[in-house]
Backbone bond lengths (Angstrom), bond angles and torsions (degrees), N, CA, C in turn:
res aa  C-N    CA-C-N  psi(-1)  N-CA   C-N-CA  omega(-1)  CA-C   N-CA-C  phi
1 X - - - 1.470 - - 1.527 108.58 -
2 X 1.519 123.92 118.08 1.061 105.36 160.40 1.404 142.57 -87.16
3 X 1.385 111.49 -171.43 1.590 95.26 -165.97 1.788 111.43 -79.44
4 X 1.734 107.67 -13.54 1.253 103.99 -175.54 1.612 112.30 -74.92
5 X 1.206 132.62 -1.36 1.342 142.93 -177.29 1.447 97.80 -83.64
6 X 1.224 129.79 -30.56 1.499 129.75 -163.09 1.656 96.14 -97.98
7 X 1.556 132.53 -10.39 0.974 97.99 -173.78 1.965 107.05 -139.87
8 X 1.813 118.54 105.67 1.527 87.21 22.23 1.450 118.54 -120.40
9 X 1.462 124.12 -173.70 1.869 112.21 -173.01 1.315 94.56 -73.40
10 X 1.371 122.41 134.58 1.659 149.75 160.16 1.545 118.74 -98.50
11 X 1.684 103.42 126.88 1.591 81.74 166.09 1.782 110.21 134.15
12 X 1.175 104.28 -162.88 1.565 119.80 159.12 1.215 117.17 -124.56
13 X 1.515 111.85 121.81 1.091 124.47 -166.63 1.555 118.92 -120.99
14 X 0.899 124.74 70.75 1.750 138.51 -164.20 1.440 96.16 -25.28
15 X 1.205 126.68 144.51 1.772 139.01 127.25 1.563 111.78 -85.28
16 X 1.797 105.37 101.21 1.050 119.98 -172.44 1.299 118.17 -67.70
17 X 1.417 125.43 134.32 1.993 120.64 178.99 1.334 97.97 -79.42
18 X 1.484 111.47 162.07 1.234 102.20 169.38 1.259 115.34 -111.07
19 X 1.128 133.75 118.92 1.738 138.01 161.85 1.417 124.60 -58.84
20 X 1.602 80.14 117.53 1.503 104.22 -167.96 1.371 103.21 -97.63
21 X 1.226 127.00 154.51 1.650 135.71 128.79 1.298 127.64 -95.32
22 X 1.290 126.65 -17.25 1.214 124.10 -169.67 1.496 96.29 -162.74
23 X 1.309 120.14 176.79 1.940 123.63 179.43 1.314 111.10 -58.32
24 X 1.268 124.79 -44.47 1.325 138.29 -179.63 1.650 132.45 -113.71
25 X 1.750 95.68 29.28 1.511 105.18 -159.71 1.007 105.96 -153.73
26 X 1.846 123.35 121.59 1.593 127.53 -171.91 1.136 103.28 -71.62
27 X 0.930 124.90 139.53 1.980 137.66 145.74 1.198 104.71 -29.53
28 X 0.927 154.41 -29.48 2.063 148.50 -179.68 1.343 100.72 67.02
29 X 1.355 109.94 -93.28 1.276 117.23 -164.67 2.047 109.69 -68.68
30 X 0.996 115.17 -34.18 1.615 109.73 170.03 1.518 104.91 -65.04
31 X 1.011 126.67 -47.65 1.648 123.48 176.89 1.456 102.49 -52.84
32 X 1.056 133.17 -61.15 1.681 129.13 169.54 1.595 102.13 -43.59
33 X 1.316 133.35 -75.83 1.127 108.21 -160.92 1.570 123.08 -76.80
34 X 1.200 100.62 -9.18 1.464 98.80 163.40 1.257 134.57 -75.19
35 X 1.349 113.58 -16.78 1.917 144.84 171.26 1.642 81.98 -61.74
36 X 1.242 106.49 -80.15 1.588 116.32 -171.94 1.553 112.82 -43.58
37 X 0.914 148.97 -105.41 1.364 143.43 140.84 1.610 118.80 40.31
38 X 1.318 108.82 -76.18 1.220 116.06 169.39 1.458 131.47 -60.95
39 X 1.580 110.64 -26.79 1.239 125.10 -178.06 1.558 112.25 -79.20
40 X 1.511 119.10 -45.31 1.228 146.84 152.24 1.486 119.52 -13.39
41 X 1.703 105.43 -53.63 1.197 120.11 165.58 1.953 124.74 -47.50
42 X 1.646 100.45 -25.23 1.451 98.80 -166.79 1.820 112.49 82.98
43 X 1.329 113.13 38.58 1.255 105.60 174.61 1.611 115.98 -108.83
44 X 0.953 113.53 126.52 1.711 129.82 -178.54 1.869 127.68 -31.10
45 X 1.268 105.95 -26.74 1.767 125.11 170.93 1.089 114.17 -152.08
46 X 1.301 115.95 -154.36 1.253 129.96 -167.20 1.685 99.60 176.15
47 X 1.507 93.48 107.38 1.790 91.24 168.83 1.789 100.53 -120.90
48 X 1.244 92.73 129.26 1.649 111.20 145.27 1.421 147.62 -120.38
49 X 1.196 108.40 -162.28 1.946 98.77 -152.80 1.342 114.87 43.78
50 X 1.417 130.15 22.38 1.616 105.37 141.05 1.255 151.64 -110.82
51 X 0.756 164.56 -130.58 1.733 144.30 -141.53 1.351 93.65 -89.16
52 X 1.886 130.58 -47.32 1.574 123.14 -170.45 1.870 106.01 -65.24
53 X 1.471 104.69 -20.15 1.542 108.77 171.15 1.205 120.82 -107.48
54 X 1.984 109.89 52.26 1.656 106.10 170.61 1.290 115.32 45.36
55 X 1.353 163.58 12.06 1.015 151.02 148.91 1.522 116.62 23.26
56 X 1.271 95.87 -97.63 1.633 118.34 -174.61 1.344 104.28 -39.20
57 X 1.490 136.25 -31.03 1.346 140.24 -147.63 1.077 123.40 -99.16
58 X 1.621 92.61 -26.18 1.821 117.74 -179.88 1.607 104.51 -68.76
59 X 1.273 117.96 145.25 1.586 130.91 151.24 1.579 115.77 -64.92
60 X 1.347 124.94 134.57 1.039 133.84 -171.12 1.767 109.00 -61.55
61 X 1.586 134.78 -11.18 0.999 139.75 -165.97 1.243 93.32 -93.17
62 X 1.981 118.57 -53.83 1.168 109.24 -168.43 2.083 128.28 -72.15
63 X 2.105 83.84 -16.54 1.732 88.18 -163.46 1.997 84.87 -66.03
64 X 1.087 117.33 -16.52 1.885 122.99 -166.65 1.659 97.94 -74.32
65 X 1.217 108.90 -38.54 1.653 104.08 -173.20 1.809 100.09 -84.78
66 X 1.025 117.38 -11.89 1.681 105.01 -162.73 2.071 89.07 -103.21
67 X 1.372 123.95 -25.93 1.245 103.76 171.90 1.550 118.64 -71.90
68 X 1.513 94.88 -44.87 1.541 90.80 175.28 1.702 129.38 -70.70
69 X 1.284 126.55 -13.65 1.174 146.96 175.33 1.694 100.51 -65.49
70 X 2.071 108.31 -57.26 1.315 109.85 177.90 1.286 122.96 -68.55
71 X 1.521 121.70 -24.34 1.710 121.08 -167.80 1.787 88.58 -81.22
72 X 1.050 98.82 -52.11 2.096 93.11 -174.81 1.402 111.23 -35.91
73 X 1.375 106.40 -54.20 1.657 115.25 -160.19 1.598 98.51 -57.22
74 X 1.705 113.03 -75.89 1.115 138.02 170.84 1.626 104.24 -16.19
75 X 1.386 101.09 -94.06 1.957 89.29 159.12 1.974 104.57 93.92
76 X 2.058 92.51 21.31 1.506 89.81 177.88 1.947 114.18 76.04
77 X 1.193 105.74 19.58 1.027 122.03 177.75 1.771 106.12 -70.83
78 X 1.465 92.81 -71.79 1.681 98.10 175.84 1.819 89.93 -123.01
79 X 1.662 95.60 -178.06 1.846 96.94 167.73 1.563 107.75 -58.06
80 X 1.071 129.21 -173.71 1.265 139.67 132.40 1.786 119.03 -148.65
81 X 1.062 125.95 110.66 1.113 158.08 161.89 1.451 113.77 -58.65
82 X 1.788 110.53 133.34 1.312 119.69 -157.68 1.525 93.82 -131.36
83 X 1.563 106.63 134.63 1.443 98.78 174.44 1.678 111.47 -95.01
84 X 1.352 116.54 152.70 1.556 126.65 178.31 0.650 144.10 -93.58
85 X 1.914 105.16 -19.34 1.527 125.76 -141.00 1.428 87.48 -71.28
86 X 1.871 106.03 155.87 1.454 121.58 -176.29 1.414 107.97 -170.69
87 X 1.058 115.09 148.57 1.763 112.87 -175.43 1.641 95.82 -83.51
88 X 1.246 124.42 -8.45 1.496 124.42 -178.59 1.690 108.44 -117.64
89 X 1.274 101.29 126.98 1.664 118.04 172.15 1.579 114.91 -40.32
90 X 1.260 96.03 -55.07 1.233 127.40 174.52 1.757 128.34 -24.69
91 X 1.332 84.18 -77.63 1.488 112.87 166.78 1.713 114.21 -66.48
92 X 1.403 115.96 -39.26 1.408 104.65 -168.47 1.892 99.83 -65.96
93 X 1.751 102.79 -40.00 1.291 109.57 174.26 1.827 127.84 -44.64
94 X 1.250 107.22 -31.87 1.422 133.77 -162.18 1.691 94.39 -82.39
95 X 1.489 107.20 -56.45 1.700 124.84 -176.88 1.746 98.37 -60.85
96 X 1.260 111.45 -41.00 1.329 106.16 -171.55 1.523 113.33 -61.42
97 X 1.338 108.46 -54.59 1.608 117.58 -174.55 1.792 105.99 -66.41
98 X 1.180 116.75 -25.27 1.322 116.30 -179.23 1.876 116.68 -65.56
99 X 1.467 76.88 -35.50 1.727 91.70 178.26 1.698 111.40 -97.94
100 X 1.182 124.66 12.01 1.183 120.45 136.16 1.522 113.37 -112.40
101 X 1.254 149.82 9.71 1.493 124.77 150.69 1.533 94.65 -81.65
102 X 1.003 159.01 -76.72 1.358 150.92 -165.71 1.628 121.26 -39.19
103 X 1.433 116.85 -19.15 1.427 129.31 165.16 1.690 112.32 106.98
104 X 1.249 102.97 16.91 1.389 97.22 163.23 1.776 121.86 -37.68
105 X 1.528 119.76 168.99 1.567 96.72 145.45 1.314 100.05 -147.37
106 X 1.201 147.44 79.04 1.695 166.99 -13.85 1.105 152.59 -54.24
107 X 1.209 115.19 -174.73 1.533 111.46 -166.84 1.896 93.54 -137.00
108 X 1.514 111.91 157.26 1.023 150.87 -165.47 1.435 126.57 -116.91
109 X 1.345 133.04 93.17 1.393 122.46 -160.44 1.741 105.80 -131.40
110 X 1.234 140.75 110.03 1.133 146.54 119.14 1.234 141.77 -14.26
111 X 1.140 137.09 127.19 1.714 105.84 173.40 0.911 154.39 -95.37
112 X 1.767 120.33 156.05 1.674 103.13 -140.83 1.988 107.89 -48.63
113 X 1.410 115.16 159.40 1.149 114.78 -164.29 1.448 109.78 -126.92
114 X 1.171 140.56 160.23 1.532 137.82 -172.99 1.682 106.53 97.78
115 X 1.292 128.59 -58.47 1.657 123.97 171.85 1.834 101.08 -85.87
116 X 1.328 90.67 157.72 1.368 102.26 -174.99 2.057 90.34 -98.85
117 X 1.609 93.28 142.17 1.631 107.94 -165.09 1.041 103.45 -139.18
118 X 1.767 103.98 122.88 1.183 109.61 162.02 1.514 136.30 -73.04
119 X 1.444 134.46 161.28 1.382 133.05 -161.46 1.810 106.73 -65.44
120 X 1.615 116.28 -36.31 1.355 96.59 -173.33 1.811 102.59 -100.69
121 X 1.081 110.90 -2.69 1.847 107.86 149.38 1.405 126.82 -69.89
122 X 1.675 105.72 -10.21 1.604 121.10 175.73 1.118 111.39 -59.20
123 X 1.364 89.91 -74.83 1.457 136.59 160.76 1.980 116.76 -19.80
124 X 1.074 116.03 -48.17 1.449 132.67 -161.39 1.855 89.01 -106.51
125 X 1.381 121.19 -16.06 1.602 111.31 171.87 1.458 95.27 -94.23
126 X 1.422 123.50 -60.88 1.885 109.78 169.14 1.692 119.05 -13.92
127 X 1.296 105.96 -62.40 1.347 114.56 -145.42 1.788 85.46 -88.46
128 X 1.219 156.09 -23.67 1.090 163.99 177.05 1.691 101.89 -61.04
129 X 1.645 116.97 -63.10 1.031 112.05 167.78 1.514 128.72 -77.93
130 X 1.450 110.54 -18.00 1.702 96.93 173.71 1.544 126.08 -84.79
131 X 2.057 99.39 18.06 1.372 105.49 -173.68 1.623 92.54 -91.84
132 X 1.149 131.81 105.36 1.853 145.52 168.27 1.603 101.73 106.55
133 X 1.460 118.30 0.07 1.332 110.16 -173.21 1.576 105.70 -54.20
134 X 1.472 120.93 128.80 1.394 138.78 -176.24 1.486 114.53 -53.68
135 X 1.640 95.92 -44.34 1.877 100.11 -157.17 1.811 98.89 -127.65
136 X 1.309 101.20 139.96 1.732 102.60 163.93 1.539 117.82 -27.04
137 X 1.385 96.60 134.24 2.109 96.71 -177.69 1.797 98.53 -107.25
138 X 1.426 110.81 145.87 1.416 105.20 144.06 1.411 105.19 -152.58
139 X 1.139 83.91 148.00 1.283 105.57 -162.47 1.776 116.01 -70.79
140 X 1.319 120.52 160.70 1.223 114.73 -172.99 1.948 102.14 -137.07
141 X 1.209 110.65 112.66 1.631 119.88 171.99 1.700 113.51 -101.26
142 X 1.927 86.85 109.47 1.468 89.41 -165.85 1.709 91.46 -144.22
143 X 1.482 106.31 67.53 1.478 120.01 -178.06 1.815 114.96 -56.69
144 X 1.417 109.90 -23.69 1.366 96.59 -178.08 1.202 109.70 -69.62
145 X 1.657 143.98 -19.25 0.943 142.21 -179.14 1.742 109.24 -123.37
146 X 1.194 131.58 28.92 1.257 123.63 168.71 1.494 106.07 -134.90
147 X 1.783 133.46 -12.38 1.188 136.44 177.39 1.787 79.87 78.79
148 X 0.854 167.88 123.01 1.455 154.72 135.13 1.354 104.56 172.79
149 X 1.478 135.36 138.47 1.962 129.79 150.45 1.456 89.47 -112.47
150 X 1.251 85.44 168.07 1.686 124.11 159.43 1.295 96.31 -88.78
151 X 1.381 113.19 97.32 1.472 112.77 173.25 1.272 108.15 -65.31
152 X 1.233 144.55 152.82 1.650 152.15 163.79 1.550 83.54 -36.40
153 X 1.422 133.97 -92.99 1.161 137.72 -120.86 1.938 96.76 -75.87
154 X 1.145 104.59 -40.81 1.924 97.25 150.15 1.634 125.27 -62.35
155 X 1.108 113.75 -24.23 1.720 112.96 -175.43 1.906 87.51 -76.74
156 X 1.547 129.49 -50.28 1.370 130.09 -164.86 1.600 100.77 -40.07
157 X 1.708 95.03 -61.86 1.498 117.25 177.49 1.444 125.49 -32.18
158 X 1.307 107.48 -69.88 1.822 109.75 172.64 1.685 101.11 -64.46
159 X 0.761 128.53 -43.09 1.469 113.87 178.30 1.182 142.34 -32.71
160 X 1.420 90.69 -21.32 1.193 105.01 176.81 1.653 121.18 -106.07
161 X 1.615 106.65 13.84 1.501 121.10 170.12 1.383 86.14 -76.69
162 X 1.291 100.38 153.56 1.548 123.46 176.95 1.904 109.15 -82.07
163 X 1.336 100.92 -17.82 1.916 103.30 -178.15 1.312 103.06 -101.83
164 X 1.025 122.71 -7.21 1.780 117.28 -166.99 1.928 89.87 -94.81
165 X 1.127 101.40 134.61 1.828 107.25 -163.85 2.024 88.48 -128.89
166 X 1.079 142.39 -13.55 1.168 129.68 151.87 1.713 108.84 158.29
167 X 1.401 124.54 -170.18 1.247 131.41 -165.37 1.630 108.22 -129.80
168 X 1.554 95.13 143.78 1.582 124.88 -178.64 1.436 90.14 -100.16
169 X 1.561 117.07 130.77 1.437 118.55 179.12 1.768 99.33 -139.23
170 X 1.308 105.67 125.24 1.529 130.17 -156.43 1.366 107.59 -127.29
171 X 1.764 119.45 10.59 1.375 122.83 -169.13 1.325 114.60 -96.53
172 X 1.705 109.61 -4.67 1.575 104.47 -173.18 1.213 105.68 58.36
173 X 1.133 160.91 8.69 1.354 148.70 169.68 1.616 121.23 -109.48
174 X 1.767 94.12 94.29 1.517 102.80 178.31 1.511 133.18 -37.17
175 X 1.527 93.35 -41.81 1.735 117.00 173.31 1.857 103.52 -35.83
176 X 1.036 100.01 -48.11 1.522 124.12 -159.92 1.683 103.55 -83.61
177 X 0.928 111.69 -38.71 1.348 124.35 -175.51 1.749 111.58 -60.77
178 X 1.413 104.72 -47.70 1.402 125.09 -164.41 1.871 93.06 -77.09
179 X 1.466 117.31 -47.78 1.512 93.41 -177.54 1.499 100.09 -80.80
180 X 1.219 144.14 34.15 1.135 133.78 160.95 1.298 100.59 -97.02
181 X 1.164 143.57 -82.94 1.523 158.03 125.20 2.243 92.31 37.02
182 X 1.151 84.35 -86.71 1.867 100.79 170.84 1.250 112.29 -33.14
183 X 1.269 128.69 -54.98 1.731 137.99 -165.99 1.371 102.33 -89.35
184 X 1.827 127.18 -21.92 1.486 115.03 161.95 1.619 123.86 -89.18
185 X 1.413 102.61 -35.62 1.685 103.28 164.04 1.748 121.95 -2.32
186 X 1.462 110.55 -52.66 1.787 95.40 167.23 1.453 115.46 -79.94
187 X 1.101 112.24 4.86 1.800 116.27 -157.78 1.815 96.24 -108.22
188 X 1.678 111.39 104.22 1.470 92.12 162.29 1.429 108.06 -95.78
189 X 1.156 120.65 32.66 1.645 120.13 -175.34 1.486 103.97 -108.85
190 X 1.472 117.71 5.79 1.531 88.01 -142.97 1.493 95.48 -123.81
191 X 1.459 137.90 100.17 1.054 117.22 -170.68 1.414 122.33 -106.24
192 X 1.666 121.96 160.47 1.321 146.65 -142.87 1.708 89.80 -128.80
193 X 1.678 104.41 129.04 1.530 103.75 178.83 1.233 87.80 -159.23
194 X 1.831 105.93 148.19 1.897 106.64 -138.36 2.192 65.58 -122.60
195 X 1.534 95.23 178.09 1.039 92.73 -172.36 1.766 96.41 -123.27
196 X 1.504 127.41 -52.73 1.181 136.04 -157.25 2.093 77.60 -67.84
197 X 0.977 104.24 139.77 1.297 124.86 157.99 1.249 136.01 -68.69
198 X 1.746 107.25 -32.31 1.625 101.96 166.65 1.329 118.45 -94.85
199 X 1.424 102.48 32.97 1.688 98.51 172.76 2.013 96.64 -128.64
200 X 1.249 96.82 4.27 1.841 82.94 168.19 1.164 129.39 -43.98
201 X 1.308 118.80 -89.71 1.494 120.22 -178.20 1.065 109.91 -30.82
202 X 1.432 137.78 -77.24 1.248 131.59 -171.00 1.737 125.95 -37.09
203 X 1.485 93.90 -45.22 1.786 113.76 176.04 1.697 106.05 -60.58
204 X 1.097 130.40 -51.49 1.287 159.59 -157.55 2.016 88.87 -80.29
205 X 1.281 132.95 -82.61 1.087 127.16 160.21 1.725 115.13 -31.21
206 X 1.105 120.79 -40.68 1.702 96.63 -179.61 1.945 112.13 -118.03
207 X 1.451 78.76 35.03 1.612 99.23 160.45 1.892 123.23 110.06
208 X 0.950 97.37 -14.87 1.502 93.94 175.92 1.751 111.72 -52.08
209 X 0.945 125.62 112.32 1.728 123.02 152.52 1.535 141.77 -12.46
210 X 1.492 107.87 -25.87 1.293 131.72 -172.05 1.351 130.60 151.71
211 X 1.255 100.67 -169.81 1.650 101.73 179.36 1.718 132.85 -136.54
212 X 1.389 124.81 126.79 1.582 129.67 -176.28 1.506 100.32 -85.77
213 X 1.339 111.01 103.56 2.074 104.41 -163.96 1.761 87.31 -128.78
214 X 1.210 121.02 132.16 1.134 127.35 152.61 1.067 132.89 -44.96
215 X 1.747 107.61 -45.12 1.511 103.61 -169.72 1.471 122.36 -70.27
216 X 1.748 109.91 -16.52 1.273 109.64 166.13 1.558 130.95 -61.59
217 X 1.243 104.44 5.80 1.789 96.43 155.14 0.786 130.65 -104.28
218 X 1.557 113.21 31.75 1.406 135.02 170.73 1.655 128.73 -141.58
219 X 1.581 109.79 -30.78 1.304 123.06 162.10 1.835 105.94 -117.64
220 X 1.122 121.41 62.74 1.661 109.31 -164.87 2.051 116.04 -70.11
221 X 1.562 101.99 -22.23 1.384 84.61 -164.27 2.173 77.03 -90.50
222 X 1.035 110.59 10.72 1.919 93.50 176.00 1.678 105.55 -66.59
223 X 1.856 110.56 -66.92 0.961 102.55 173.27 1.456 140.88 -48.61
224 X 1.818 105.93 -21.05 1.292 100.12 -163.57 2.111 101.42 -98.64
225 X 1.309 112.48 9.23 1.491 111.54 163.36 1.989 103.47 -103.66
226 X 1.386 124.77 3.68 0.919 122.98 -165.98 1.597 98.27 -100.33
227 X 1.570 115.24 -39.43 1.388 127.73 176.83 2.170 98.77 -65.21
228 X 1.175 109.15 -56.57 1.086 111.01 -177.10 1.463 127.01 -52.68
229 X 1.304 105.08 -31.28 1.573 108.15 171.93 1.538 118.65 -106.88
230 X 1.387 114.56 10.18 1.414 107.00 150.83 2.238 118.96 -102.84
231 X 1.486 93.17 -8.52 1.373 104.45 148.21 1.718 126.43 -41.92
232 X 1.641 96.22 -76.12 1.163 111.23 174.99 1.499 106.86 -70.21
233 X 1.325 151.03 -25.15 1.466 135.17 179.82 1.072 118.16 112.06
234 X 1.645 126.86 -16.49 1.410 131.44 169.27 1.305 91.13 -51.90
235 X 1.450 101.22 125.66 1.616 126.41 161.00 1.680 97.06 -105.21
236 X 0.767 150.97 -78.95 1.265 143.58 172.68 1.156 110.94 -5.69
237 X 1.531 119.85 -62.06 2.032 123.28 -173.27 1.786 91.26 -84.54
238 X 0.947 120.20 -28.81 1.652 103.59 155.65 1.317 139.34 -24.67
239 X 1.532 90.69 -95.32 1.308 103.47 161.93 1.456 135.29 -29.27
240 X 1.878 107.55 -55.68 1.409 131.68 -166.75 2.286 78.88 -70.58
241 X 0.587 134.41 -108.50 1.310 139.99 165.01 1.617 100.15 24.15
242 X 1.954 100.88 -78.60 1.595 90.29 -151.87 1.350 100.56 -86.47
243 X 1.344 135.18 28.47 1.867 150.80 131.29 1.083 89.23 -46.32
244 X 1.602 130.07 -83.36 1.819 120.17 -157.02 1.380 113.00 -71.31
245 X 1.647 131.76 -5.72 1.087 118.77 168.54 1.595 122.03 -85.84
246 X 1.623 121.78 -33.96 1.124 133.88 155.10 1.902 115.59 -50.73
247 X 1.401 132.33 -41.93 1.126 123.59 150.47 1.180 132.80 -48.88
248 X 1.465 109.92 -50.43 1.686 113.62 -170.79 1.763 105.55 -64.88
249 X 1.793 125.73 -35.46 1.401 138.52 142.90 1.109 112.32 -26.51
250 X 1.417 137.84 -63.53 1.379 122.96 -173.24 1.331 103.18 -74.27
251 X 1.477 137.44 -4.51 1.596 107.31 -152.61 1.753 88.61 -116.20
252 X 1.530 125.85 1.60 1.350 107.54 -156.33 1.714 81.22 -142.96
253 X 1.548 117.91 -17.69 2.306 106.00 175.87 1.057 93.57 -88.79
254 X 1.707 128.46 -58.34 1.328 122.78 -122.73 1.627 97.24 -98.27
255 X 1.488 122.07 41.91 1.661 112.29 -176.01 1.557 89.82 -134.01
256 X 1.365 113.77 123.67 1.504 134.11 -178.78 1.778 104.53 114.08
257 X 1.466 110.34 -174.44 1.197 109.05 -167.91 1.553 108.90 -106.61
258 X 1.139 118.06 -43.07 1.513 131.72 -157.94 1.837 105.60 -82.05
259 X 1.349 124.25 177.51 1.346 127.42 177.77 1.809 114.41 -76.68
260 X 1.391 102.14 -29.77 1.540 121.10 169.98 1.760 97.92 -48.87
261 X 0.901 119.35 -45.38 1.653 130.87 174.48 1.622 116.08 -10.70
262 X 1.660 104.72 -45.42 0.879 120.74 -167.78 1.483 122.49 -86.08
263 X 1.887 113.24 -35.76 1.224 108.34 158.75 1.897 123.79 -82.80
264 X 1.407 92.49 -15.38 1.926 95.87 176.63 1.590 106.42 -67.37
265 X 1.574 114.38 -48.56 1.492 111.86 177.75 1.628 115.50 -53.70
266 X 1.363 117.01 -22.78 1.710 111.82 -162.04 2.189 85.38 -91.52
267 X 0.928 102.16 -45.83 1.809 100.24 179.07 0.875 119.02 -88.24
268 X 1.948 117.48 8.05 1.659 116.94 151.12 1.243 110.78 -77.99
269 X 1.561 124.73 -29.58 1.103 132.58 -157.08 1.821 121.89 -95.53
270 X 1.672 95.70 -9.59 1.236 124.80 -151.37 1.737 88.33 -95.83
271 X 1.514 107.24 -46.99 1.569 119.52 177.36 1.595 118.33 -75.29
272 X 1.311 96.59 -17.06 1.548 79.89 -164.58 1.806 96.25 -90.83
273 X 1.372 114.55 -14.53 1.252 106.86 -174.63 2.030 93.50 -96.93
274 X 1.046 122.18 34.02 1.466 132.89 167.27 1.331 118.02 48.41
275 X 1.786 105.35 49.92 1.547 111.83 -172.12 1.553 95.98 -111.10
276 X 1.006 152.19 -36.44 1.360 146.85 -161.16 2.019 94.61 -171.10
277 X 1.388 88.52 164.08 1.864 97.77 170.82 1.236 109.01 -85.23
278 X 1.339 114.65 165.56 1.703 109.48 -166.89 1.957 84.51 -121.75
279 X 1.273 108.35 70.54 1.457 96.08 170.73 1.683 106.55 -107.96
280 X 1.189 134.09 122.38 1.319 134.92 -171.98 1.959 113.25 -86.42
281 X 1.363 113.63 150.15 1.088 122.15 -156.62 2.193 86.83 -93.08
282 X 1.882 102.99 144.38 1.370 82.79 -157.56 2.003 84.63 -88.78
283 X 1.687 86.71 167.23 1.701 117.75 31.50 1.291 119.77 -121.37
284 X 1.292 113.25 24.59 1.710 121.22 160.76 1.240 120.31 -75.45
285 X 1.438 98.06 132.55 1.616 99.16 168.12 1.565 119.50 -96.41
286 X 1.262 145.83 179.42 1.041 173.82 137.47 1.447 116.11 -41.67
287 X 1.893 121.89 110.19 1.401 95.62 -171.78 1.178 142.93 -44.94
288 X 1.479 134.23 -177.29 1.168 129.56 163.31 1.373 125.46 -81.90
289 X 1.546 139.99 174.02 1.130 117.20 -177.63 2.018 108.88 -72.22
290 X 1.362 122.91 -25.86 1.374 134.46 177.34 2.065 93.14 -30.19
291 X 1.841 98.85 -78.44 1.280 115.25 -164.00 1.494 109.99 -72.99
292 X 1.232 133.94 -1.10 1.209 145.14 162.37 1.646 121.78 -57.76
293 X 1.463 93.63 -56.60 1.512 118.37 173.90 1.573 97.92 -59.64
294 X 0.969 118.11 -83.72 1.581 133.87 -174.34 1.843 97.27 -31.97
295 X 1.140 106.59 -45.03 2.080 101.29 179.00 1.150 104.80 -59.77
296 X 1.841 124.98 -50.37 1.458 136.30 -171.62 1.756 93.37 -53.44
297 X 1.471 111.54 -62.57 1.434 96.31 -159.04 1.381 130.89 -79.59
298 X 1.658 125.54 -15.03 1.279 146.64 134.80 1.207 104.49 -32.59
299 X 1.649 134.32 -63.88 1.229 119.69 -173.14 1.601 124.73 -91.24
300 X 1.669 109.60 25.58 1.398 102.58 -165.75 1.937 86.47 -111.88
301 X 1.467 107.89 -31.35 1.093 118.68 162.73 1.377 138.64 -35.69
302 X 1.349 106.38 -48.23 1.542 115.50 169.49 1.369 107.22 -75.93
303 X 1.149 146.46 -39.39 1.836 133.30 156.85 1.865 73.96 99.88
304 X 1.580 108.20 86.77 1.525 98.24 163.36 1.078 110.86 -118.31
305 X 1.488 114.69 -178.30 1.662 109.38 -159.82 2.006 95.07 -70.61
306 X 1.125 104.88 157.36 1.588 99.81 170.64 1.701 130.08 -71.41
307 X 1.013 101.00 149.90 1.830 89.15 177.19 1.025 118.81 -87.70
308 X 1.715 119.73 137.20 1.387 111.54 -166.86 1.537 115.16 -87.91
């Protein structure tokens, strides 16, 4: 893959789950068919290790077997993109090079999380790691869980590194969205990929590049005719569209109590249609059979296309 394909990234770009069998043990064969599956759909990348794929939770042996397991399969099919984020330099550096000998063609970084960081200490950890960094970076602003943004006036800044190829934005905040959008306007390299899913189309219509949507590892060609027809401007196949994406949301986040809710429903939903096990890396567990049922019948309700 070269690097001019990545810039800038277009499209739907899955946040891959990771398939588990055990706490410390990939699913094998569900990770294959879920590679397959998703790809099937016609979606543009494939990022893993980030937040919908436990990241933080994974062991450094296993996040090493699940990139290289995914770049083989994948096989240059679409990009696939590796996330880094790490409270240690160290390690994100280590993750980086791992995911380019295995054939990644980027990496994904957040900011470091646990100390509270200021913007030009951001700034001075960017430029620390993009000194030998192997593979294109973009960056990912996902403040509800890192205490930290990419302020605009830091996003201007790295922009102007020659490896930083654009930003994953996970803040829900349109406000935020629009001076991103604004600060790339001279940039056709530079791409913008929203994360909450029910703000695609709209984001995507007033300029974002694409979209990192969860639910596409489960409905992948939904999102990827939903990105396409707010491309082209059909508001009509919009709408009719982002109806089944706002449904398929209620029937697979909003069942359980906790925020985990959201990745247990996508690997309740992932198992019951017999693509991978839905065992979660702790300290999450895996629903119960109660909220299990309740995913089956929420999702038997909507009459969706079947998984192949």
């Amino acid at each position: 893959m070269t690097a001019s394909r990545l810039r800038p990234l277009r499209g739907i770009v899955p946040p891959m789950i990771t398939p588990l069998s055990d706490l410390d043990q990939l699913d094998v064969d569900g990770l294959e068919r879920l590679i397959e599956h998703i790809l099937s759909g016609g979606v543009h990348g494939l990022f893993i290790l980030g937040t919908t794929g436990e990241a933080p939770s994974l062991s450094y042996r296993l996040r090493r077997e699940l990139i290289e397991r995914t770049c083989r399969q994948v096989d240059g099919r679409v990009p696939v993109l590796v996330g880094i984020t790490d409270t240690s330099l160290a390690e994100s550096r280590n993750m980086a090079q791992a995911s380019a000998d295995y054939g990644a063609d980027a990496v994904v970084l957040a900011p470091p999380y646990y100390f509270t960081i200021g913007q030009p200490e951001l700034i001075e950890h960017l430029d620390r790691l993009l000194d030998g960094l192997p593979l294109p970076l973009m960056l990912y602003n996902m403040p509800g869980l890192t205490k930290a943004t990419f302020e605009p006036s830091t996003v201007e800044q790295l922009m102007q590194r020659p490896g930083v190829i654009g930003i994953k934005d996970s803040s829900g905040d349109m406000d935020y969205l629009h001076q991103l959008v604004a600060l790339a306007e001279e940039r056709d390299d530079w791409g913008i990929l929203v994360g909450p899913e029910i703000l695609l189309p709209e984001s995507v219509m007033m300029g974002a590049t694409g979209g990192v949507n969860g639910g596409a590892n489960l409905q992948p060609r939904l999102y990827v005719d939903l990105y396409e027809a707010a491309v082209a401007g059909d508001l009509q196949r919009v709408r009719q569209l982002h109806r089944r994406v706002l449904e398929l949301g209620k029937a697979i986040y909003q069942v359980g109590r906790y925020g985990s809710s959201i990745i247990k429903g996508l690997k309740c939903a992932l198992s019951l249609a017999g693509i991978c096990d839905d065992v979660m890396a702790s300290p999450f567990n895996a629903f119960a059979e109660p909220e299990r049922q309740e995913v089956q019948r929420r999702l038997a309700a909507l009459n969706l296309e079947p998984v192949k």
